[in-house]
Biopython code that builds the backbone (N, CA, C, O; Angstrom):
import numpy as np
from Bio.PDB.StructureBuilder import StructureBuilder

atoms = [
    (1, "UNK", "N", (0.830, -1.177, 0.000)),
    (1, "UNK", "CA", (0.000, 0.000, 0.000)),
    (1, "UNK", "C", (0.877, 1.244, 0.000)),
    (1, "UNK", "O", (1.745, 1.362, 0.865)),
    (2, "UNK", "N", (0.683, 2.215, -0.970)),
    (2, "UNK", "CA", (1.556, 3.293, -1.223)),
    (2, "UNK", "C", (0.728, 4.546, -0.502)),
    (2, "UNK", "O", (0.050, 5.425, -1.033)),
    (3, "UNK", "N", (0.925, 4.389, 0.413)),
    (3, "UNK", "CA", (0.262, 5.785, 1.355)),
    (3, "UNK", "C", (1.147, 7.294, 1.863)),
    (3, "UNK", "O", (2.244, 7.288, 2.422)),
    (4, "UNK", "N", (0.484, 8.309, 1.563)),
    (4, "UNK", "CA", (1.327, 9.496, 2.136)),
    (4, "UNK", "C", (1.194, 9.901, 3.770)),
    (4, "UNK", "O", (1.759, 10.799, 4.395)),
    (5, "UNK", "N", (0.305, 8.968, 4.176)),
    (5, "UNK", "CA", (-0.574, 9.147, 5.484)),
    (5, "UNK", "C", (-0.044, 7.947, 6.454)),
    (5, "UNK", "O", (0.199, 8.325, 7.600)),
    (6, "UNK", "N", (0.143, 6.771, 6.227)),
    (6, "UNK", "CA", (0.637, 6.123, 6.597)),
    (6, "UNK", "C", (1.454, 4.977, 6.675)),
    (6, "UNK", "O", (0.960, 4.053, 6.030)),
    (7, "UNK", "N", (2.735, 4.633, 7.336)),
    (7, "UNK", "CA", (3.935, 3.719, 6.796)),
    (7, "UNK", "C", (2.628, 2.714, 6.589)),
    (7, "UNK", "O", (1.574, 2.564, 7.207)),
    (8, "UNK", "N", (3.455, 1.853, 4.937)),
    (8, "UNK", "CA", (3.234, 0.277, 4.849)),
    (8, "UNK", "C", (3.435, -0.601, 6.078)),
    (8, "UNK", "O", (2.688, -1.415, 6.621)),
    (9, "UNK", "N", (4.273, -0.322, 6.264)),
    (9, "UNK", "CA", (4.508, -1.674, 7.811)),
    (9, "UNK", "C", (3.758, -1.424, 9.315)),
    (9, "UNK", "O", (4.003, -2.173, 10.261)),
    (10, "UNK", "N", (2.946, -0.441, 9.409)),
    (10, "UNK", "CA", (2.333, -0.272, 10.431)),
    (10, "UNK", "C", (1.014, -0.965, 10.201)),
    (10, "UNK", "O", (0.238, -0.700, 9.283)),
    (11, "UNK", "N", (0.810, -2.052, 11.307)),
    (11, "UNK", "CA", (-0.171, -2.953, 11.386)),
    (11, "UNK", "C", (-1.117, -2.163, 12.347)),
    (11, "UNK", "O", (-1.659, -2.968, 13.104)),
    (12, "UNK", "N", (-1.514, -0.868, 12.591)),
    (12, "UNK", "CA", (-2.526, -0.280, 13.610)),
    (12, "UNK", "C", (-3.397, 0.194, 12.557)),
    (12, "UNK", "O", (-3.247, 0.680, 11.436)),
    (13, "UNK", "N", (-4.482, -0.158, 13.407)),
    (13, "UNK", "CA", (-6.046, 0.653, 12.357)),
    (13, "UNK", "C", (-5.570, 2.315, 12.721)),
    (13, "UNK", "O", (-5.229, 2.672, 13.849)),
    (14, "UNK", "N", (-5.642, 3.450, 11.214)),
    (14, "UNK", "CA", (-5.316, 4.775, 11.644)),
    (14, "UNK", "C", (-6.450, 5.655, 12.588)),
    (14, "UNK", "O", (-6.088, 6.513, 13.394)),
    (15, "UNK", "N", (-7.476, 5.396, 12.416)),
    (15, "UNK", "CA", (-8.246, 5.281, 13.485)),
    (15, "UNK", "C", (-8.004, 5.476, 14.845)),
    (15, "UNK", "O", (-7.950, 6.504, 15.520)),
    (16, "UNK", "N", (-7.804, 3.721, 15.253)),
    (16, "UNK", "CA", (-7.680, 3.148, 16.350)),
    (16, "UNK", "C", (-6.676, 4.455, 17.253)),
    (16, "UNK", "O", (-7.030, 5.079, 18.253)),
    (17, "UNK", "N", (-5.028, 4.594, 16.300)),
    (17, "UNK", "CA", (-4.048, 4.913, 16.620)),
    (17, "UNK", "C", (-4.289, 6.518, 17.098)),
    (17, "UNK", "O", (-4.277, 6.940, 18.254)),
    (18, "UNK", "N", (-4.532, 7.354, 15.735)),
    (18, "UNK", "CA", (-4.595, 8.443, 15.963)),
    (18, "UNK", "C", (-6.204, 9.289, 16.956)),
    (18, "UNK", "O", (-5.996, 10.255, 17.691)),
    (19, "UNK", "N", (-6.917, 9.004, 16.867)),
    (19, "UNK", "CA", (-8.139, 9.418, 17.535)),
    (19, "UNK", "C", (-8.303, 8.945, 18.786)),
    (19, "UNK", "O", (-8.864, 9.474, 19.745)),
    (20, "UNK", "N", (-7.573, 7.534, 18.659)),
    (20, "UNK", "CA", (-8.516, 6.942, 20.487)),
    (20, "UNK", "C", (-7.203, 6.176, 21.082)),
    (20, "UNK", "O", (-7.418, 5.341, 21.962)),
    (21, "UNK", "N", (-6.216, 6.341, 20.774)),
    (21, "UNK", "CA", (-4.987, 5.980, 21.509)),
    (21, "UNK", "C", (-4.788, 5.216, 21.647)),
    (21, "UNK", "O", (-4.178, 4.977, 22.689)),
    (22, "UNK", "N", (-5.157, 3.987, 20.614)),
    (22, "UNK", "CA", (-5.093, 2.623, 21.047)),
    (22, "UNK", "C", (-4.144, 1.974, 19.561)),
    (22, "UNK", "O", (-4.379, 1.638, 18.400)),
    (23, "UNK", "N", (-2.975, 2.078, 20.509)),
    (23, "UNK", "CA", (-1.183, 1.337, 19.408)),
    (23, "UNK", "C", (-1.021, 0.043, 19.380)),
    (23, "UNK", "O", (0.068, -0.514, 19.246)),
    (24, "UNK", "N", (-2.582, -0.756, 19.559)),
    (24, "UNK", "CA", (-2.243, -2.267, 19.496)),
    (24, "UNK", "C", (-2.116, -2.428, 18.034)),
    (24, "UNK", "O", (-2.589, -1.720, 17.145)),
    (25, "UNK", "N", (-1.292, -3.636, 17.940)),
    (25, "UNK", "CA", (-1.538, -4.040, 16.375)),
    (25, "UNK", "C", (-2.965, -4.826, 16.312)),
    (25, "UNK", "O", (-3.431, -5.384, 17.305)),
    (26, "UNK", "N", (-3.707, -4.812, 14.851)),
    (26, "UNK", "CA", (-4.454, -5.085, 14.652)),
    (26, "UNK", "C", (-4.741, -6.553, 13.607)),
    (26, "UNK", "O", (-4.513, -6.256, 12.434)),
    (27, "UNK", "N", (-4.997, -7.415, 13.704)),
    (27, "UNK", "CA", (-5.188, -9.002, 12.224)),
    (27, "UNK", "C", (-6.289, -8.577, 11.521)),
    (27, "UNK", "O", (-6.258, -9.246, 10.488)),
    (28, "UNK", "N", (-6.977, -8.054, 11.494)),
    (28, "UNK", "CA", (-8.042, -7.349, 10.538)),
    (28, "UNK", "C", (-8.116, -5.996, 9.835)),
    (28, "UNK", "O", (-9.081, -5.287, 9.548)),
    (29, "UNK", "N", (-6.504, -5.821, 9.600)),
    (29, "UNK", "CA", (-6.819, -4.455, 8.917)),
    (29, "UNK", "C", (-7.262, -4.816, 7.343)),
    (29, "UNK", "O", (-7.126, -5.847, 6.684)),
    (30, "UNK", "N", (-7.920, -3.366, 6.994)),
    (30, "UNK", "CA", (-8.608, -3.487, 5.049)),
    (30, "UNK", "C", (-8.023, -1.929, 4.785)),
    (30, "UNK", "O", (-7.660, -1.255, 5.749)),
    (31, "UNK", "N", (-7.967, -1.491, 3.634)),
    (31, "UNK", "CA", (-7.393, -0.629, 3.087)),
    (31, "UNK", "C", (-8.523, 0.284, 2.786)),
    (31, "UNK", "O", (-9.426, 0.058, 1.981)),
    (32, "UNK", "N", (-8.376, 1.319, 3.508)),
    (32, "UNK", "CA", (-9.318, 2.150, 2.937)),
    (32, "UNK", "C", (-8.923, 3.628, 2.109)),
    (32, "UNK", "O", (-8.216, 4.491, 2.628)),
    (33, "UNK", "N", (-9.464, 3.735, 0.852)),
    (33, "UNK", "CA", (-9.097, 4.512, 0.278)),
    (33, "UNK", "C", (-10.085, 5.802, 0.515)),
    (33, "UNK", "O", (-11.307, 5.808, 0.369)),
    (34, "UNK", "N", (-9.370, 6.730, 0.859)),
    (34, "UNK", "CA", (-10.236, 8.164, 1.602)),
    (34, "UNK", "C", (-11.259, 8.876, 1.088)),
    (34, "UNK", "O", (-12.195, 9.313, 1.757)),
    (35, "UNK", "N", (-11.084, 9.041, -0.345)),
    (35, "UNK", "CA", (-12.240, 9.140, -1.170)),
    (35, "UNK", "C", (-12.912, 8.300, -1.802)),
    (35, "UNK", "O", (-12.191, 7.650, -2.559)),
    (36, "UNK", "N", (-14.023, 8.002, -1.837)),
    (36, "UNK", "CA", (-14.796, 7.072, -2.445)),
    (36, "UNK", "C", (-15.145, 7.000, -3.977)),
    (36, "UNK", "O", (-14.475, 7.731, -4.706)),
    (37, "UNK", "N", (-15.846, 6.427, -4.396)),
    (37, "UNK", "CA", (-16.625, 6.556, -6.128)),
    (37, "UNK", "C", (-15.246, 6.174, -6.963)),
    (37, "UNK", "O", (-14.075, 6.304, -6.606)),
    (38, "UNK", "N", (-15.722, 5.724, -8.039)),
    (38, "UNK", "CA", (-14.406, 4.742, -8.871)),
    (38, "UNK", "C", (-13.944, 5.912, -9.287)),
    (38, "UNK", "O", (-12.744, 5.852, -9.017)),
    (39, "UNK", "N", (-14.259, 7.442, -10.019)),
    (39, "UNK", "CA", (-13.080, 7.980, -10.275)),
    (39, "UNK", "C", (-12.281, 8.596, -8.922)),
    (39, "UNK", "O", (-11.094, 8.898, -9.045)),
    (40, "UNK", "N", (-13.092, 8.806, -7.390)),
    (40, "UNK", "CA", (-11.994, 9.186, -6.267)),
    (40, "UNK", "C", (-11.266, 8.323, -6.347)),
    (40, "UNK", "O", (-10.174, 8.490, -6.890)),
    (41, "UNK", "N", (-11.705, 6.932, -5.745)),
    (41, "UNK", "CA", (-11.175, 5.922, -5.519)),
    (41, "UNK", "C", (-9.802, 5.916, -6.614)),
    (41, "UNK", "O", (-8.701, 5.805, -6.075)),
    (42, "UNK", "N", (-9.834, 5.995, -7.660)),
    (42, "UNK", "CA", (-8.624, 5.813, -8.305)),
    (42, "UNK", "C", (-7.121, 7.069, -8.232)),
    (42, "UNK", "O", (-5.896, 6.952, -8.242)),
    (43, "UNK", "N", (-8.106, 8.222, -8.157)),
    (43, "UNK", "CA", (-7.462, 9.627, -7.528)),
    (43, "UNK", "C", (-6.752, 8.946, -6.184)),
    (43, "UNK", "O", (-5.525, 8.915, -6.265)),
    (44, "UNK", "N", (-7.318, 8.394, -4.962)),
    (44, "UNK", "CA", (-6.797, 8.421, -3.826)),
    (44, "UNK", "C", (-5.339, 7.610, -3.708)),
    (44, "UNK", "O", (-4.286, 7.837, -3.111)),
    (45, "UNK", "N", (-5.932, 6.306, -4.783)),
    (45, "UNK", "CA", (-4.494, 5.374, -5.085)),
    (45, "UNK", "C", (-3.444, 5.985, -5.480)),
    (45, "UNK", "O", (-2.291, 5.731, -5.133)),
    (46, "UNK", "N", (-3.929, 7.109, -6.485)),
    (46, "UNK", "CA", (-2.441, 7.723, -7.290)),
    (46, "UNK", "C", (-1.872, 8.807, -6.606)),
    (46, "UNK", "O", (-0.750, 9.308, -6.683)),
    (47, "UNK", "N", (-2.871, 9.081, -5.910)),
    (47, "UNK", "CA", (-1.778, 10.529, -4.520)),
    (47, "UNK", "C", (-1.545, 9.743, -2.822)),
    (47, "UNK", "O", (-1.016, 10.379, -1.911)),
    (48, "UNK", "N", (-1.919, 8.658, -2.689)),
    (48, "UNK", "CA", (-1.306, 7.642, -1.435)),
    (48, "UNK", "C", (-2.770, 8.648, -0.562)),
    (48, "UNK", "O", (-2.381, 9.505, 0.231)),
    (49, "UNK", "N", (-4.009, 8.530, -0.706)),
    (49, "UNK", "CA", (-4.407, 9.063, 0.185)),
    (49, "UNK", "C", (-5.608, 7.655, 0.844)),
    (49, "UNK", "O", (-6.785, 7.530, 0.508)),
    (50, "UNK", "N", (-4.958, 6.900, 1.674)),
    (50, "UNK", "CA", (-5.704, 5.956, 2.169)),
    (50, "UNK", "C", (-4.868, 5.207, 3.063)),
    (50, "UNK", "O", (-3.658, 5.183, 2.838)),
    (51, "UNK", "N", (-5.243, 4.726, 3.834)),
    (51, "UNK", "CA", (-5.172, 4.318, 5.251)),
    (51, "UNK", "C", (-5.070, 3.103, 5.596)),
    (51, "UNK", "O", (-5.075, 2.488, 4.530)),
    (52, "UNK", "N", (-4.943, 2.060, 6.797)),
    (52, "UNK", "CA", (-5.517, 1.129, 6.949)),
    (52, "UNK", "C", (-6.154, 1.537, 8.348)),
    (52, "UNK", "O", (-5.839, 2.281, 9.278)),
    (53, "UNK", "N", (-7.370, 0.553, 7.990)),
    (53, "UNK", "CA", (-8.239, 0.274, 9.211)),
    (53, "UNK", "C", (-8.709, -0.758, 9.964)),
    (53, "UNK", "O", (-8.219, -1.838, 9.636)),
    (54, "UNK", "N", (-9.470, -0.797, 10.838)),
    (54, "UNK", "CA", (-9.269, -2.102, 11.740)),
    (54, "UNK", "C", (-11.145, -2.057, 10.725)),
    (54, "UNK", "O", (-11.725, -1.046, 10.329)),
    (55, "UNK", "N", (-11.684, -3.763, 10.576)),
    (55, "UNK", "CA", (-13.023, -3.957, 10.368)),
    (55, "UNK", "C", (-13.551, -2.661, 10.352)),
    (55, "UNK", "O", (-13.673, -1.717, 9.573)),
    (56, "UNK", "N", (-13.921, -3.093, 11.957)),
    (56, "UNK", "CA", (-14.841, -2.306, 12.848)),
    (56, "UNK", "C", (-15.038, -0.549, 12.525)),
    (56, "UNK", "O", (-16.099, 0.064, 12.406)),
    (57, "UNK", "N", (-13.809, -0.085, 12.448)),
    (57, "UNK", "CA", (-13.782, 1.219, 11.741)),
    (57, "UNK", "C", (-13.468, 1.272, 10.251)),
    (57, "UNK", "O", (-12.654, 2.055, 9.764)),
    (58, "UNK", "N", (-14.111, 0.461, 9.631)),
    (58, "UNK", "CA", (-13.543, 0.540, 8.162)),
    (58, "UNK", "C", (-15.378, 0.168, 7.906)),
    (58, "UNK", "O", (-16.056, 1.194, 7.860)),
    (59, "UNK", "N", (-16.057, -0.971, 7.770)),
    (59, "UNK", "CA", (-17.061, -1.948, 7.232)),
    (59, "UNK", "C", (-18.433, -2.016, 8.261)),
    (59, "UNK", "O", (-19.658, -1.937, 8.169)),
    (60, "UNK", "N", (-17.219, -2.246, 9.457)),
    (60, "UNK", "CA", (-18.159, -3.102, 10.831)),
    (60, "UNK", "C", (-17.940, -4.375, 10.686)),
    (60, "UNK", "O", (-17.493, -5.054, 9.761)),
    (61, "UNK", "N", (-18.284, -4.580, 11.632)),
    (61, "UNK", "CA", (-18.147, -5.971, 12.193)),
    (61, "UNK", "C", (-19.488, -6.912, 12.331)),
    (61, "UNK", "O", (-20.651, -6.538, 12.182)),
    (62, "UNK", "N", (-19.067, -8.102, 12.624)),
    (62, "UNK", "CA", (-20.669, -8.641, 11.966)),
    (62, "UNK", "C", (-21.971, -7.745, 12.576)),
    (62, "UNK", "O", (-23.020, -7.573, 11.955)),
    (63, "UNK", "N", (-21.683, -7.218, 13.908)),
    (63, "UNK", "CA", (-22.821, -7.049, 14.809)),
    (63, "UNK", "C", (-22.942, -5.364, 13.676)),
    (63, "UNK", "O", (-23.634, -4.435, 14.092)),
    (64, "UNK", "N", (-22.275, -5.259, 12.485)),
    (64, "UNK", "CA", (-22.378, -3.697, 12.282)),
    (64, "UNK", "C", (-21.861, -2.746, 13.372)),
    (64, "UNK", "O", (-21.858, -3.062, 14.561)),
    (65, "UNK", "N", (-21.432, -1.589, 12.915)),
    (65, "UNK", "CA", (-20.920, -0.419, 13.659)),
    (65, "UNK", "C", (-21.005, 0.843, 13.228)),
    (65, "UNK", "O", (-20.364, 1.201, 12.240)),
    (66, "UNK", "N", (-21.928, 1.810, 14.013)),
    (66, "UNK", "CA", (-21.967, 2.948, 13.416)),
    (66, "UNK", "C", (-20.353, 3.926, 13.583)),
    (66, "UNK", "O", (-20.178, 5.089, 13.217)),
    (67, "UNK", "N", (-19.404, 3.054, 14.207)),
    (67, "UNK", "CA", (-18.451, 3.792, 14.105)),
    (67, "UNK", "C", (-17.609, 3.608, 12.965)),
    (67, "UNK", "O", (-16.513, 4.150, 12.822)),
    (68, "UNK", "N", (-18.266, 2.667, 11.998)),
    (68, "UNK", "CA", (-17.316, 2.246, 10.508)),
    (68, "UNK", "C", (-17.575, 3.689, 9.482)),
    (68, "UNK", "O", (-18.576, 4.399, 9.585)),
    (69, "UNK", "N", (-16.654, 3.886, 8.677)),
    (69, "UNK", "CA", (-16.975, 5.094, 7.894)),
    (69, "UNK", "C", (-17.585, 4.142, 6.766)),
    (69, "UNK", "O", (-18.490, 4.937, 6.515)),
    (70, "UNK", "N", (-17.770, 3.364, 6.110)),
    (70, "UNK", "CA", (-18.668, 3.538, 5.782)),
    (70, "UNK", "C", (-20.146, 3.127, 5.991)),
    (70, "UNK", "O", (-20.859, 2.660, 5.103)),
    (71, "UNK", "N", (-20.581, 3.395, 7.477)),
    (71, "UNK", "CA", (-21.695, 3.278, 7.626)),
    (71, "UNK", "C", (-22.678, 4.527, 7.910)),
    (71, "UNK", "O", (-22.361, 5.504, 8.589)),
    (72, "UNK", "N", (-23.819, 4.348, 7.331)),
    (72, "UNK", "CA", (-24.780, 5.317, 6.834)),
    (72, "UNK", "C", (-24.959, 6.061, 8.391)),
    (72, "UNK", "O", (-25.698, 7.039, 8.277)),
    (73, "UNK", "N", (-24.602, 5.911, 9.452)),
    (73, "UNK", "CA", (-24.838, 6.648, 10.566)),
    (73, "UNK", "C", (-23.532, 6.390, 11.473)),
    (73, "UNK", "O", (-23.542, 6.002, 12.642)),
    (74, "UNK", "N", (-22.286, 6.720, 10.597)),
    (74, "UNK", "CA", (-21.007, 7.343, 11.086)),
    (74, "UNK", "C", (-21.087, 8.157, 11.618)),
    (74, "UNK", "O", (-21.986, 8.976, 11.425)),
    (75, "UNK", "N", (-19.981, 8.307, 12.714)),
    (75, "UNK", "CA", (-19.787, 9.441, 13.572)),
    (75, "UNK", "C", (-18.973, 10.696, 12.250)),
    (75, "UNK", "O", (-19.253, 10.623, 11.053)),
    (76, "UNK", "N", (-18.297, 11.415, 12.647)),
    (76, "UNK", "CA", (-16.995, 12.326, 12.066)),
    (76, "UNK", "C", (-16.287, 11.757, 11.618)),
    (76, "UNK", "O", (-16.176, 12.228, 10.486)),
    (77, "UNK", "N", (-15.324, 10.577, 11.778)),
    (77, "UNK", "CA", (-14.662, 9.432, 10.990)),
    (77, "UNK", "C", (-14.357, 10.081, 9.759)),
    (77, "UNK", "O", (-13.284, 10.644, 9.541)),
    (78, "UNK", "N", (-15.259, 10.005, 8.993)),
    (78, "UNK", "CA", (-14.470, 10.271, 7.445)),
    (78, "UNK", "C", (-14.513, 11.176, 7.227)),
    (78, "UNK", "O", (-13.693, 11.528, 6.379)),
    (79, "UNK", "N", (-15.529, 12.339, 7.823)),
    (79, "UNK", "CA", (-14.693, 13.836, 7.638)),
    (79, "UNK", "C", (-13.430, 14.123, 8.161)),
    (79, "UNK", "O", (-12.726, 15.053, 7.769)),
    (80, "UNK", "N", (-13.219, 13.554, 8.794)),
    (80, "UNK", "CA", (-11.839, 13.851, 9.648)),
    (80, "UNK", "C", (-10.646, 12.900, 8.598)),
    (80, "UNK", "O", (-9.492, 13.186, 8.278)),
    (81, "UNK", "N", (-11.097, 12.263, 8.418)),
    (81, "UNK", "CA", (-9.650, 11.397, 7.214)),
    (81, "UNK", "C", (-9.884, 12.430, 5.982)),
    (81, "UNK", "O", (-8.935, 12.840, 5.314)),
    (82, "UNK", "N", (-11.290, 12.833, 5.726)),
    (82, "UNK", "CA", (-11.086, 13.980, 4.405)),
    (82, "UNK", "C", (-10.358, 14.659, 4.585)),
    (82, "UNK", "O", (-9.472, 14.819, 3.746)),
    (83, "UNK", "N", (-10.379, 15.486, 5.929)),
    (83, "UNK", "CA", (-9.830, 16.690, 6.248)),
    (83, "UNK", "C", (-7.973, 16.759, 6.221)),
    (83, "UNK", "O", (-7.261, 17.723, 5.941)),
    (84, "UNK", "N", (-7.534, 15.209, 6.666)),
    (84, "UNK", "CA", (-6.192, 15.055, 6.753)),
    (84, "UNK", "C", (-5.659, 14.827, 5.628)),
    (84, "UNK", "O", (-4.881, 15.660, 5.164)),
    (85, "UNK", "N", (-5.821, 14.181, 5.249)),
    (85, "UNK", "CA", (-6.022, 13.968, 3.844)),
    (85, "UNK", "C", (-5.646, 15.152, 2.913)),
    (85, "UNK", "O", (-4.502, 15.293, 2.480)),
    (86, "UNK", "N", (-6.524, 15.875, 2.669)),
    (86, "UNK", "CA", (-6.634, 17.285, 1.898)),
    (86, "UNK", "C", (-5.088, 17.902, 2.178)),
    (86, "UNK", "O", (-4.184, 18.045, 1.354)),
    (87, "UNK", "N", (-5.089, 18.289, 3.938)),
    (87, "UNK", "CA", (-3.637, 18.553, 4.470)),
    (87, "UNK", "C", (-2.661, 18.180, 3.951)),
    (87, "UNK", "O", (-1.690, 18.879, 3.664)),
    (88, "UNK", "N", (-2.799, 16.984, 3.756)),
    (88, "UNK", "CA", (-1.556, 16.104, 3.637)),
    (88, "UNK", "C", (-1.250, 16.237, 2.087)),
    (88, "UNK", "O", (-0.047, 16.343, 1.848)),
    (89, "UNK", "N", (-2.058, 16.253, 1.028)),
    (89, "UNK", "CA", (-2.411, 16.695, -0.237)),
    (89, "UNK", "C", (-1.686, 18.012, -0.467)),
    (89, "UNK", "O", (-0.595, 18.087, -1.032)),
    (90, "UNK", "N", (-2.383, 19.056, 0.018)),
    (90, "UNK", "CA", (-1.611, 20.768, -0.155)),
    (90, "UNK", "C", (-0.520, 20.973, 0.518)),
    (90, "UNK", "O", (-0.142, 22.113, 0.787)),
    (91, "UNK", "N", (0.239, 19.712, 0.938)),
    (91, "UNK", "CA", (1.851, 19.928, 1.469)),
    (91, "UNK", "C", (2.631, 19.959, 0.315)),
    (91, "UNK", "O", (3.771, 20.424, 0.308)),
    (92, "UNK", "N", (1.915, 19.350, -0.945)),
    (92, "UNK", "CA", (2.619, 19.135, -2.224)),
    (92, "UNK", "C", (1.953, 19.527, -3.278)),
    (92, "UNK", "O", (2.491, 19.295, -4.361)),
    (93, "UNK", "N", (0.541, 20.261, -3.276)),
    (93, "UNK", "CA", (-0.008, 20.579, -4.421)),
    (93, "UNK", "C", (-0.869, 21.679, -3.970)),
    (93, "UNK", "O", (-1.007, 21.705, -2.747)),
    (94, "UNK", "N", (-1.384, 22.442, -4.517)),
    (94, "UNK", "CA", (-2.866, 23.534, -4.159)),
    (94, "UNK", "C", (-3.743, 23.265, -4.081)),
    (94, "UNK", "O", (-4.172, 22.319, -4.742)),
    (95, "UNK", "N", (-4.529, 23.986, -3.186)),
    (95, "UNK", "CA", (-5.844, 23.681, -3.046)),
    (95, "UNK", "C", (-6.956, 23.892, -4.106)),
    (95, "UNK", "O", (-8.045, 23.397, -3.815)),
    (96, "UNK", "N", (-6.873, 24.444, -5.105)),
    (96, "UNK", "CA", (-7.462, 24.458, -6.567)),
    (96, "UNK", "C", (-7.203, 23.074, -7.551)),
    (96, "UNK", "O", (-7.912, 22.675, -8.475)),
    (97, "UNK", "N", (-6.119, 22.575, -7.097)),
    (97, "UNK", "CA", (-5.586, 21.225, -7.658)),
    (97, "UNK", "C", (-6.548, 20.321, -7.215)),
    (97, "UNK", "O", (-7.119, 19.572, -8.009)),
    (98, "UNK", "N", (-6.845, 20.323, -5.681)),
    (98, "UNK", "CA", (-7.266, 19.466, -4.400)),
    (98, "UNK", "C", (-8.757, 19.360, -4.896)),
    (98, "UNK", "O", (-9.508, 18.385, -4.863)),
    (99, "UNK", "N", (-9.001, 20.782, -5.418)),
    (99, "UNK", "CA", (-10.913, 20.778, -5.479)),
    (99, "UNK", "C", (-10.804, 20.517, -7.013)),
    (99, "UNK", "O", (-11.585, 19.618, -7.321)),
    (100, "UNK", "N", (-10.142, 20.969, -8.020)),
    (100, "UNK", "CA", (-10.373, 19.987, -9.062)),
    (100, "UNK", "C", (-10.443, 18.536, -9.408)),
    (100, "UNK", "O", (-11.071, 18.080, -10.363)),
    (101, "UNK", "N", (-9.824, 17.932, -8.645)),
    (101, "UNK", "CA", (-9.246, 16.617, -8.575)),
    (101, "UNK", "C", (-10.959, 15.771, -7.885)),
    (101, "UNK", "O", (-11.679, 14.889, -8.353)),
    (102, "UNK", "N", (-11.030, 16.627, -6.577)),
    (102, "UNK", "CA", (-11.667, 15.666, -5.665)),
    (102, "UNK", "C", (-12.998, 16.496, -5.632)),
    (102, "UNK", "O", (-13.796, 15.998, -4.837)),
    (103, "UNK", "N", (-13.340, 17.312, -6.094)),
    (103, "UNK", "CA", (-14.611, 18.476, -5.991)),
    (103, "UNK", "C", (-14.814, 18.877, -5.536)),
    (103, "UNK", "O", (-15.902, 19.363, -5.845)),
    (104, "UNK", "N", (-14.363, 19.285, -4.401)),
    (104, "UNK", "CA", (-14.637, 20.183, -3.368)),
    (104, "UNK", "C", (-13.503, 20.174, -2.184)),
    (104, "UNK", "O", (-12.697, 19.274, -1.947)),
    (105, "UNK", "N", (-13.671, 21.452, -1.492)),
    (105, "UNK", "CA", (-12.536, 20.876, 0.133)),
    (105, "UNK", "C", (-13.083, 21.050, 1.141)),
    (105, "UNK", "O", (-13.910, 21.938, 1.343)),
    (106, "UNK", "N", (-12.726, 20.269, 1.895)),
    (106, "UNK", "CA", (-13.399, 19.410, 3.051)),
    (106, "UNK", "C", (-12.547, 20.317, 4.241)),
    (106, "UNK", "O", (-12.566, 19.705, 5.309)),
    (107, "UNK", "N", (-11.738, 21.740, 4.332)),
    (107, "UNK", "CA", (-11.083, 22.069, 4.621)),
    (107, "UNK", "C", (-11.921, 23.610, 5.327)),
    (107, "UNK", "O", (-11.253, 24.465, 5.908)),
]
sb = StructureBuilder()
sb.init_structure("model")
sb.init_model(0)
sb.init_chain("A")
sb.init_seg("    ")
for serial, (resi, resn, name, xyz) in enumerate(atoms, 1):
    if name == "N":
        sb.init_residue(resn, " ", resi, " ")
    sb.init_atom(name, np.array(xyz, "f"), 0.0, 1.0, " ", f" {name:<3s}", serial, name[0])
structure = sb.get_structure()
């Protein structure tokens, strides 16, 4: 996984790590790419903007979780990876780049 957000070899959901302080490693991480829809989705691959996550904050888990981004009654979760994201984006490009690319800023 070619991420600008986070090392390949870190086995922690970014989640888990950065928001709720929890540096365990995780056996269920999935790759989540920060913007969604097949043309984000392909945008996010080619500028490293995606993450890994544990299930639970990525999908849910069988019991479901409204704390997964993508579930229809997420908390802040994925505004907050938009938002870093974007950051992490205009360290190397403009924000006119950022809203052409992705349609808008989340900023």
């Amino acid at each position: 996984m070619k991420s600008i957000l986070q090392d390949k070899k870190d086995r922690q959901c970014y989640i888990c790590k950065n928001f709720l302080g929890d540096y365990s490693e995780k056996r269920d991480l999935e790759e989540h790419h920060i913007f969604q829809g097949v043309a984000n989705r392909k945008q996010s691959e080619k500028y490293g903007l995606k993450v890994m996550l544990c299930r639970h904050h990525h999908t849910g888990d069988i019991n479901g979780s409204k704390d997964a981004v993508h579930s229809k009654g997420c908390n802040d979760y994925d505004q907050r990876l938009k938002q870093i994201a974007q950051v992490a984006f205009e360290q190397n490009h403009s924000r006119e780049e950022f809203m052409s690319i992705f349609g808008k800023s989340y900023l």
